[in-house]
N, C-alpha and C positions, 0 to 999 in steps of 0.2 A: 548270713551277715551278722556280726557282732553287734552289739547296741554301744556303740563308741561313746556316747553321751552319760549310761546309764555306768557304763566306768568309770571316765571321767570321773563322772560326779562321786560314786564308790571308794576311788581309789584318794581323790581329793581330800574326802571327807574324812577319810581313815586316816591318811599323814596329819592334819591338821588339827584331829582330835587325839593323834598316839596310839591308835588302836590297831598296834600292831597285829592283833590275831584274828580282827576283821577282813586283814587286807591279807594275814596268811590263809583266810580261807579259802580267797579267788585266786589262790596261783598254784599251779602245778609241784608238786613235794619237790621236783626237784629244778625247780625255776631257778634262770638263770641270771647272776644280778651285778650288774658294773656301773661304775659311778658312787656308791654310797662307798664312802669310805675308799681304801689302797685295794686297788688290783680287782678282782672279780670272785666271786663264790657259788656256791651252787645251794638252791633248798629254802625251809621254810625254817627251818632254825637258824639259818645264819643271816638271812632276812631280815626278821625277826631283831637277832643282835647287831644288824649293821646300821637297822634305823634307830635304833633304841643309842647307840652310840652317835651318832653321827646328831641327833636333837636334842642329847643332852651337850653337845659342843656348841650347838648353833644356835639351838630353840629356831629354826627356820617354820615362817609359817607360808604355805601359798594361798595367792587370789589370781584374780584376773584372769582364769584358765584359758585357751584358745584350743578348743580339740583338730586335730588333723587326724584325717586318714586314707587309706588306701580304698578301693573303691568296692572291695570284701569287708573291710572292717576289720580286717586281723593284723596291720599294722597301723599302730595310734601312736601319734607324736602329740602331746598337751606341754603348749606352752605357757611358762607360768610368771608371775613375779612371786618370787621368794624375799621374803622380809625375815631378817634374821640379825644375830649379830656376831661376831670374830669371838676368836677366844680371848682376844683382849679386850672385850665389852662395846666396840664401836659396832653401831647399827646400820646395816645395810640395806640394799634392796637392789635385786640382780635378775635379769632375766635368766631361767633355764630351763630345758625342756626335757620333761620327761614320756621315755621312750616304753610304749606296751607293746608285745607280742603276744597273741593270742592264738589259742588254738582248741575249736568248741564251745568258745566264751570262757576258758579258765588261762588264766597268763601264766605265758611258761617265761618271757621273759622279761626285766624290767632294767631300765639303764635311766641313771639321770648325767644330764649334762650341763656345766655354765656355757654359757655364751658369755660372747665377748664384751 
């Protein structure tokens, strides 16, 4: 079983300090990734450039985590509030959840989603 908490808090911690090469350490080279940015990609390079774009447009930061998971551990739903702001400067705050797939404890894949 996964330690759902101990990523959580891993993967959290890594979006919300920009540490992008933290958070490429814990996912699989060619980890699967939809929701950041248009359409889907594959890897830890594109990873990498999807969050790196995707927070210089928002500056999004999350709190409030809620971890879910399956009763293995290798499917983790963290829902968050993201506070961030538009590309025309107004400030937000929206729930979304972000989706981990695990497999050995290393994420092969990673999807975020808004809610409504």
């Amino acid at each position: 079983m996964a330690d759902t908490e101990s990523i959580n808090h891993a993967v959290i911690e890594a979006l919300n300090a920009r540490d992008f090469s933290a958070l490429a350490a814990r996912v699989h080279e060619d980890v699967a990734i939809s929701g950041i940015g248009e359409g889907s990609d594959n890897g830890r390079d594109a990873l990498r450039d999807r969050l790196a774009r995707h927070f210089e447009a928002s500056d999004e930061s999350y709190g409030d985590a809620l971890v879910m998971s399956d009763a293995l551990g290798n499917n983790v739903a963290i829902r968050v509030t993201a506070r961030g702001k538009t590309a025309g400067g107004a400030a937000y705050s929206r729930e979304k959840i972000l989706l981990i797939e695990l497999e050995d404890g290393v994420i092969t894949r990673l999807a975020l989603f808004t809610g409504s």
